[in-house]
N, CA, C and O atoms as a Tinker XYZ file with bonds, in Angstrom:
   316  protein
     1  N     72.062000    4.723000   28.092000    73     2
     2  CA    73.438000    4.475000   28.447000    64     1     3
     3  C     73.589000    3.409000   29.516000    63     2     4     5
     4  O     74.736000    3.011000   29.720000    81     3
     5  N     72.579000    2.880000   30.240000    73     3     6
     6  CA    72.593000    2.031000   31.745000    64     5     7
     7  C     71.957000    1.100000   30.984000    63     6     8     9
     8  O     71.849000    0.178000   31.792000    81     7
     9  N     71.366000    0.650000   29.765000    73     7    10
    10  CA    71.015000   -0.657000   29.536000    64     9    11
    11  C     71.500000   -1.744000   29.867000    63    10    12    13
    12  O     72.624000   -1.389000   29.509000    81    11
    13  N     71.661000   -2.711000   30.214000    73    11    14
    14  CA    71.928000   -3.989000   30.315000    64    13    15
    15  C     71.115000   -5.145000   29.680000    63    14    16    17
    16  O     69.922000   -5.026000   29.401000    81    15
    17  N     71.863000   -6.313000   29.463000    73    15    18
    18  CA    71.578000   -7.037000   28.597000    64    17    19
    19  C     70.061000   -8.001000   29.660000    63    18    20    21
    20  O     69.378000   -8.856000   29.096000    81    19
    21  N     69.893000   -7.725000   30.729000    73    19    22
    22  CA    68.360000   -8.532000   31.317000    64    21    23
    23  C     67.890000   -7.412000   30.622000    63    22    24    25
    24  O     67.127000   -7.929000   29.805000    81    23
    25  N     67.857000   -5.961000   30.390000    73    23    26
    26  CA    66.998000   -5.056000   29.996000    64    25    27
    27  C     66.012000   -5.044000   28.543000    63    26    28    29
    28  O     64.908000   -4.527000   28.370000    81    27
    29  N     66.937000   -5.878000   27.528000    73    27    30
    30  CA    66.733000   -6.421000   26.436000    64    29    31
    31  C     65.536000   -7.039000   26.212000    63    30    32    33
    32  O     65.348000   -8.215000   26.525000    81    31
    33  N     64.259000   -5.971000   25.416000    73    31    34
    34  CA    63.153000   -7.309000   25.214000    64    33    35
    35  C     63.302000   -8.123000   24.099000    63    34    36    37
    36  O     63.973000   -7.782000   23.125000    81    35
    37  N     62.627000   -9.334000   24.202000    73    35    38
    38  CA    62.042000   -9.723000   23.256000    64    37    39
    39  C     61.376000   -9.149000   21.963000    63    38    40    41
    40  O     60.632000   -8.170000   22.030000    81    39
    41  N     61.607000   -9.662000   21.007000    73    39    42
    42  CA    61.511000   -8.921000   19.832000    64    41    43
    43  C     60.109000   -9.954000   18.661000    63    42    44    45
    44  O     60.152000  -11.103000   18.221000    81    43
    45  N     59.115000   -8.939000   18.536000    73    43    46
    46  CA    58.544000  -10.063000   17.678000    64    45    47
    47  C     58.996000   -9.788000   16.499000    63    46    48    49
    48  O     59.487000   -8.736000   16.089000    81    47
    49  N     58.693000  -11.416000   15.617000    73    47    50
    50  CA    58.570000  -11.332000   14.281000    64    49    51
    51  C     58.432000  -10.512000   13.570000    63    50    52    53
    52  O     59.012000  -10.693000   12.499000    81    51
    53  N     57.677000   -9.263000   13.701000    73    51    54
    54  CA    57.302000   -7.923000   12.510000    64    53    55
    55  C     58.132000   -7.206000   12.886000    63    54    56    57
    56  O     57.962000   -6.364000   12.005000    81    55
    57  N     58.886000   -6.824000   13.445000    73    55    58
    58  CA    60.246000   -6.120000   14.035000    64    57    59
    59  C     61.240000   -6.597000   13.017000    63    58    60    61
    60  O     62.086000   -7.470000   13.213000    81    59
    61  N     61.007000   -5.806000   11.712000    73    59    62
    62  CA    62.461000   -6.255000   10.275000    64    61    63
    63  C     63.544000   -5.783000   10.379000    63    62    64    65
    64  O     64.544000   -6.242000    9.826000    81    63
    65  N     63.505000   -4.324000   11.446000    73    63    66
    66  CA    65.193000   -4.048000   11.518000    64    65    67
    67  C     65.211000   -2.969000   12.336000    63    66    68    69
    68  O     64.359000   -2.121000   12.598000    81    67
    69  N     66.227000   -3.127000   12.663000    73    67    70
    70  CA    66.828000   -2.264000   13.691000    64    69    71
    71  C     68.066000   -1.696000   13.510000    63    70    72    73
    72  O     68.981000   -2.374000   13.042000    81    71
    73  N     68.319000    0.197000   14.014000    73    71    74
    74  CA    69.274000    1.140000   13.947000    64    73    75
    75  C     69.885000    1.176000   15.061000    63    74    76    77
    76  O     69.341000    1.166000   16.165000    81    75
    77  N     71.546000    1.239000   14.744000    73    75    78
    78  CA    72.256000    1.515000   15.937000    64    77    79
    79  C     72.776000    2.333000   15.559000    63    78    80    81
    80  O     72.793000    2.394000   14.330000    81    79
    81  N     73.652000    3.668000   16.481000    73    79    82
    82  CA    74.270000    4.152000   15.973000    64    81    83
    83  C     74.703000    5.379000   17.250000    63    82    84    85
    84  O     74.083000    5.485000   18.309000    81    83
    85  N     75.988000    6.298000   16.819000    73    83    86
    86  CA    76.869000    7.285000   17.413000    64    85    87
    87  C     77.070000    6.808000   18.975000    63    86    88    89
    88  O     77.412000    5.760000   19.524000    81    87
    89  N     76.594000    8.411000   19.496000    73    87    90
    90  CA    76.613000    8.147000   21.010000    64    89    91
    91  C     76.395000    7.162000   21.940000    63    90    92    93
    92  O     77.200000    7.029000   22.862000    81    91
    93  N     75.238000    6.306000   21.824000    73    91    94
    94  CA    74.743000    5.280000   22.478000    64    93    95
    95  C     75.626000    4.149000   22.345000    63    94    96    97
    96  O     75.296000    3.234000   23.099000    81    95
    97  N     76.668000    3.901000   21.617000    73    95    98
    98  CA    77.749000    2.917000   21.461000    64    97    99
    99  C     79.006000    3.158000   22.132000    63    98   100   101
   100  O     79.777000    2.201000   22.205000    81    99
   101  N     79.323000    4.173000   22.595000    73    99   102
   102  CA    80.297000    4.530000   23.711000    64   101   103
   103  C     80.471000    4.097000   25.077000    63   102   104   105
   104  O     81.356000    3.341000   25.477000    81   103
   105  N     79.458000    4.692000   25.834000    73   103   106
   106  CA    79.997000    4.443000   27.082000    64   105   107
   107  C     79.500000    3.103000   27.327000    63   106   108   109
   108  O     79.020000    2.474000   26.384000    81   107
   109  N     79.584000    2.408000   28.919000    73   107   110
   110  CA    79.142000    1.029000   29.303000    64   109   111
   111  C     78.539000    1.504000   30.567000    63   110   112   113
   112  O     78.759000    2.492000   31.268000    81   111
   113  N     77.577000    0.346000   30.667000    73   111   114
   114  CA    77.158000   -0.597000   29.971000    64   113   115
   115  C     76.182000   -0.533000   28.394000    63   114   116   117
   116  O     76.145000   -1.480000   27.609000    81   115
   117  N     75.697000    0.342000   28.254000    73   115   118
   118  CA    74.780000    0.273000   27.291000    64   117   119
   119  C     75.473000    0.301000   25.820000    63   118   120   121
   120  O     74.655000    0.216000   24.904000    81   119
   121  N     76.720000    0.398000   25.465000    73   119   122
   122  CA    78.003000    0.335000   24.079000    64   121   123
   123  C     77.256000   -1.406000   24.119000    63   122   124   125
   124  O     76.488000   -1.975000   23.344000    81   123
   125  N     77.886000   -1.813000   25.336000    73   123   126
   126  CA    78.374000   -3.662000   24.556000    64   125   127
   127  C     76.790000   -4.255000   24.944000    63   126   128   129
   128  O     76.489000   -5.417000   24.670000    81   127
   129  N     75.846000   -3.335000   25.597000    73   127   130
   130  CA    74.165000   -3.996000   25.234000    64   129   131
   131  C     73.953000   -3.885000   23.948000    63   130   132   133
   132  O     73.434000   -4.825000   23.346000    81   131
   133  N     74.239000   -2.961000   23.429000    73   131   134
   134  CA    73.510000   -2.643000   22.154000    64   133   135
   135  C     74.521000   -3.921000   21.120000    63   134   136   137
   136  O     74.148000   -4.866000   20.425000    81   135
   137  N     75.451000   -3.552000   21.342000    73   135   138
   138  CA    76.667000   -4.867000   20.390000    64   137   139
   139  C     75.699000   -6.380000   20.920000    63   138   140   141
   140  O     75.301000   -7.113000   20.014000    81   139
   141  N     75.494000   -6.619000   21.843000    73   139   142
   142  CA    75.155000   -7.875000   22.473000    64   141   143
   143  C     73.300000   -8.261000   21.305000    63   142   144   145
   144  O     72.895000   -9.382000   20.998000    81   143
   145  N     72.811000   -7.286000   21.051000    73   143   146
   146  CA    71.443000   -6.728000   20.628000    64   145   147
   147  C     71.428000   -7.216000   19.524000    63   146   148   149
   148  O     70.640000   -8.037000   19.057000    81   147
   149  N     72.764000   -6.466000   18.829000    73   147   150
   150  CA    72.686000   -6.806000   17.085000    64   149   151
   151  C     73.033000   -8.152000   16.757000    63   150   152   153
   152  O     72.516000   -8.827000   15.866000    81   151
   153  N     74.166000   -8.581000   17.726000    73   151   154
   154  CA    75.165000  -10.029000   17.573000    64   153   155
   155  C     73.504000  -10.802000   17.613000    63   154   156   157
   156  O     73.296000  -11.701000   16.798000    81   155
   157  N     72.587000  -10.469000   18.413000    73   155   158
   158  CA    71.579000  -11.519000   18.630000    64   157   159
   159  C     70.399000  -11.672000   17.652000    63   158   160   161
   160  O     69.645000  -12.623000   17.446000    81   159
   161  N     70.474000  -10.416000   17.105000    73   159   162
   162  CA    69.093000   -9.714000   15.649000    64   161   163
   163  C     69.855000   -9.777000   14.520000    63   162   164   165
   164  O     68.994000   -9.614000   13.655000    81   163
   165  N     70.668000   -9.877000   14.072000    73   163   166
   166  CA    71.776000   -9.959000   12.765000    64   165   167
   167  C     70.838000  -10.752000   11.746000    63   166   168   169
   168  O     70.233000  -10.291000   10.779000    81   167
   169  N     70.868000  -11.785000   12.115000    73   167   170
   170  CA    70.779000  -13.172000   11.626000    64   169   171
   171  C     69.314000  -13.057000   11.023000    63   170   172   173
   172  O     68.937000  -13.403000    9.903000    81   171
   173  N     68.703000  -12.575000   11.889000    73   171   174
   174  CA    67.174000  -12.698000   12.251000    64   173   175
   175  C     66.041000  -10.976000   10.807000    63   174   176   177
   176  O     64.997000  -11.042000   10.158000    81   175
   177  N     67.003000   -9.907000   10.991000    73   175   178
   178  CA    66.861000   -8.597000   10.485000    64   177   179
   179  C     67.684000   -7.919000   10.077000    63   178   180   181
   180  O     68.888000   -8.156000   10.172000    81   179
   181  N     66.947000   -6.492000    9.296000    73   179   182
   182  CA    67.713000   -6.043000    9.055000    64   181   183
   183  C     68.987000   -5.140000    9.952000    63   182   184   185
   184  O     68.804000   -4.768000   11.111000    81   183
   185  N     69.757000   -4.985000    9.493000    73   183   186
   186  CA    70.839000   -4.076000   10.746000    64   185   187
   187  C     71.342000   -3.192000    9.822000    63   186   188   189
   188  O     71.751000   -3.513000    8.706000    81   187
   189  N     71.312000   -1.954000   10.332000    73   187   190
   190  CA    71.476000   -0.368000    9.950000    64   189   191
   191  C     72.309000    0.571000   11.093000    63   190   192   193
   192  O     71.717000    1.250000   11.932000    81   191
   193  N     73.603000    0.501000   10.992000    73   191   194
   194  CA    74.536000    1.267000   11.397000    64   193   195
   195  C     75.336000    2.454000   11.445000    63   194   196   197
   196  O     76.381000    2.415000   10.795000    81   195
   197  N     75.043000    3.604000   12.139000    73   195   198
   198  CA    75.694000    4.604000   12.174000    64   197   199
   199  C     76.826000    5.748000   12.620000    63   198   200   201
   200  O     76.708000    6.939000   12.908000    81   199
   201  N     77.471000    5.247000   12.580000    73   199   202
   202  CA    79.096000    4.947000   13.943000    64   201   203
   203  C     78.606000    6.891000   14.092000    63   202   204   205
   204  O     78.282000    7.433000   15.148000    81   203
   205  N     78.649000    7.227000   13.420000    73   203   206
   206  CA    78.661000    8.927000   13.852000    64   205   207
   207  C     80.102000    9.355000   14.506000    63   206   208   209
   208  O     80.125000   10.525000   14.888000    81   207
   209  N     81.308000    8.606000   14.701000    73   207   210
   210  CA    82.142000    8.928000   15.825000    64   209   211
   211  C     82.156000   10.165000   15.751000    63   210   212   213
   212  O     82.159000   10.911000   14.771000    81   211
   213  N     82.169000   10.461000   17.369000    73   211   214
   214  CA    82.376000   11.761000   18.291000    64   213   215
   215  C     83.881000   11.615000   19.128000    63   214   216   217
   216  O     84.011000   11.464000   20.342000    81   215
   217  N     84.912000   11.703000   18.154000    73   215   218
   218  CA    86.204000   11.889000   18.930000    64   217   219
   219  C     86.294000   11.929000   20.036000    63   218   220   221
   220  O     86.847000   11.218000   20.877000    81   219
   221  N     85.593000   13.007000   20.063000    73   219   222
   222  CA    86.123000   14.090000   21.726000    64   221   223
   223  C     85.552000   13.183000   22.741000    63   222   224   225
   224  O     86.234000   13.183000   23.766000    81   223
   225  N     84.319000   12.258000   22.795000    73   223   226
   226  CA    83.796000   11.569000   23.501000    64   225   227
   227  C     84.455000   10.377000   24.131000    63   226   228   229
   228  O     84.314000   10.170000   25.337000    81   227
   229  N     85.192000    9.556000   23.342000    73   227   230
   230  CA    86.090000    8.363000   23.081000    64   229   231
   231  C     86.852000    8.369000   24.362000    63   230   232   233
   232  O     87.399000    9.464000   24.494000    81   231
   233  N     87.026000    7.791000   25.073000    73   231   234
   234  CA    87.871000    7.700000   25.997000    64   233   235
   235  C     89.236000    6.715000   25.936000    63   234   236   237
   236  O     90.409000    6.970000   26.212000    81   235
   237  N     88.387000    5.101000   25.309000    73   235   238
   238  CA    89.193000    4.385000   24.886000    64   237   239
   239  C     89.206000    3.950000   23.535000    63   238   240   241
   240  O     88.456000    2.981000   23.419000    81   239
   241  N     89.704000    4.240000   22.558000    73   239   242
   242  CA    89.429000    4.404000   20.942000    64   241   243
   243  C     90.129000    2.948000   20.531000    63   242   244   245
   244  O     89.696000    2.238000   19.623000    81   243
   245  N     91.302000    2.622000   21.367000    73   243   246
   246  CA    91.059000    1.123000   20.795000    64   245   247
   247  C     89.351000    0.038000   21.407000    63   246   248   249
   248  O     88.706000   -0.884000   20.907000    81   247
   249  N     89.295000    0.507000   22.150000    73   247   250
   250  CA    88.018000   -0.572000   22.883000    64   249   251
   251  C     87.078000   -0.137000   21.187000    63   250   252   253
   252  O     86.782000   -0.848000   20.227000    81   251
   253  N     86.883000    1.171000   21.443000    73   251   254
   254  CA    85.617000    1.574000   20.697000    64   253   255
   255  C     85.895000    1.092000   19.360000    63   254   256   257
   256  O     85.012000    0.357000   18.919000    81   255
   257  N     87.356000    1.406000   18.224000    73   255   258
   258  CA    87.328000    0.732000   17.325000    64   257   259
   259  C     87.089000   -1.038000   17.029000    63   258   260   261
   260  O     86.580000   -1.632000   16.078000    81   259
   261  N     87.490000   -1.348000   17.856000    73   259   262
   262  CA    87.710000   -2.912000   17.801000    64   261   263
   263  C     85.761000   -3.137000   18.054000    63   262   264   265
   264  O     85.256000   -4.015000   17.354000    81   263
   265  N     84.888000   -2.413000   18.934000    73   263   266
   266  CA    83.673000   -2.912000   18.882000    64   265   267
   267  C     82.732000   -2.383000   17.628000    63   266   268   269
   268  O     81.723000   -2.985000   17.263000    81   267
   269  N     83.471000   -0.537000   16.719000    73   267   270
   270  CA    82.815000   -0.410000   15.657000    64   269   271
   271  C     83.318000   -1.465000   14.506000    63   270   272   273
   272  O     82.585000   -1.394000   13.520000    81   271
   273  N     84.318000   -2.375000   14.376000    73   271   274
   274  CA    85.113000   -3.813000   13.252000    64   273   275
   275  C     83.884000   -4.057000   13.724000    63   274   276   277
   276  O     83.013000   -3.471000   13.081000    81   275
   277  N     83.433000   -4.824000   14.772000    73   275   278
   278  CA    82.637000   -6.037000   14.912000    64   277   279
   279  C     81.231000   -5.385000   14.515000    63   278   280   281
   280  O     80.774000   -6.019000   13.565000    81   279
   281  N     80.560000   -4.562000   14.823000    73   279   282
   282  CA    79.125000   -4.219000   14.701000    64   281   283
   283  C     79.092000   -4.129000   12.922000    63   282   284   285
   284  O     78.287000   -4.775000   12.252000    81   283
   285  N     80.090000   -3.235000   12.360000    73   283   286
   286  CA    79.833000   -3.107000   11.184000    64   285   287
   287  C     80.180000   -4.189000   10.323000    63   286   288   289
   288  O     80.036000   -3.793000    9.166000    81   287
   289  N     80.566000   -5.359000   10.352000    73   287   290
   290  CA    80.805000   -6.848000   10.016000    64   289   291
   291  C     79.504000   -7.403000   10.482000    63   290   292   293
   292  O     79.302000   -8.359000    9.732000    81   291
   293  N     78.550000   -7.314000   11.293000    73   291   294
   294  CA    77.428000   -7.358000   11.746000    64   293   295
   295  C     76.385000   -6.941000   10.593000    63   294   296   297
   296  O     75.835000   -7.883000   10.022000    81   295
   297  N     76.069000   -5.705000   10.208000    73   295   298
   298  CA    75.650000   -4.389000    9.556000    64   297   299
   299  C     75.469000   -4.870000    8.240000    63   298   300   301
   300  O     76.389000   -5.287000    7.537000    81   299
   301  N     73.837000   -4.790000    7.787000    73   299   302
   302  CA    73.323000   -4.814000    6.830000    64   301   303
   303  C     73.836000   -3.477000    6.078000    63   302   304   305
   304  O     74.751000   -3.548000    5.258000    81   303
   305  N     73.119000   -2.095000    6.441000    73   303   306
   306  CA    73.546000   -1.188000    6.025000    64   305   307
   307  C     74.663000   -0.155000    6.818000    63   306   308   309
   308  O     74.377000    0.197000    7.962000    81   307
   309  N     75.546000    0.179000    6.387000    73   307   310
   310  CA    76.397000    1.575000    7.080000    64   309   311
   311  C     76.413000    2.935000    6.538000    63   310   312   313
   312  O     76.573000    3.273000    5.365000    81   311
   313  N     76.223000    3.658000    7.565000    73   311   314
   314  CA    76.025000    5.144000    7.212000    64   313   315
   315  C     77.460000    5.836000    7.279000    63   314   316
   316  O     77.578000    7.037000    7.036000    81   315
């Protein structure tokens, strides 16, 4: 949940894809690291998305919808 985007490694080449998904996309900083993650691996791998929304969690549901539009426009696969 405290990720930040210096926290972000480097990713090698054999690294084909990567899962995001539910809880870990909520709060901040670690919601718009992980968005910042995929916007940067998209291109590069696969991307596998799992919004899971947890209502009750949501604090701000426009923030959170407007960042699940963008990830899943991102998103190879959605769950």
């Amino acid at each position: 949940q405290m990720l930040t985007k210096k926290d972000l490694p480097k990713l090698e080449p054999k690294v084909e894809a990567l899962h995001f998904g539910s809880i870990s996309l909520i709060p901040e900083p670690g919601g718009g690291t992980l968005e910042a993650l995929m916007k940067r691996e998209a291109k590069k791998r696969v991307i596998s998305l799992d919004p899971n929304i947890r209502a009750g969690m949501i604090k701000n549901k426009r923030q959170h919808m407007a960042r699940l539009t963008r990830m899943i426009a991102m998103a190879d696969i959605v769950k």
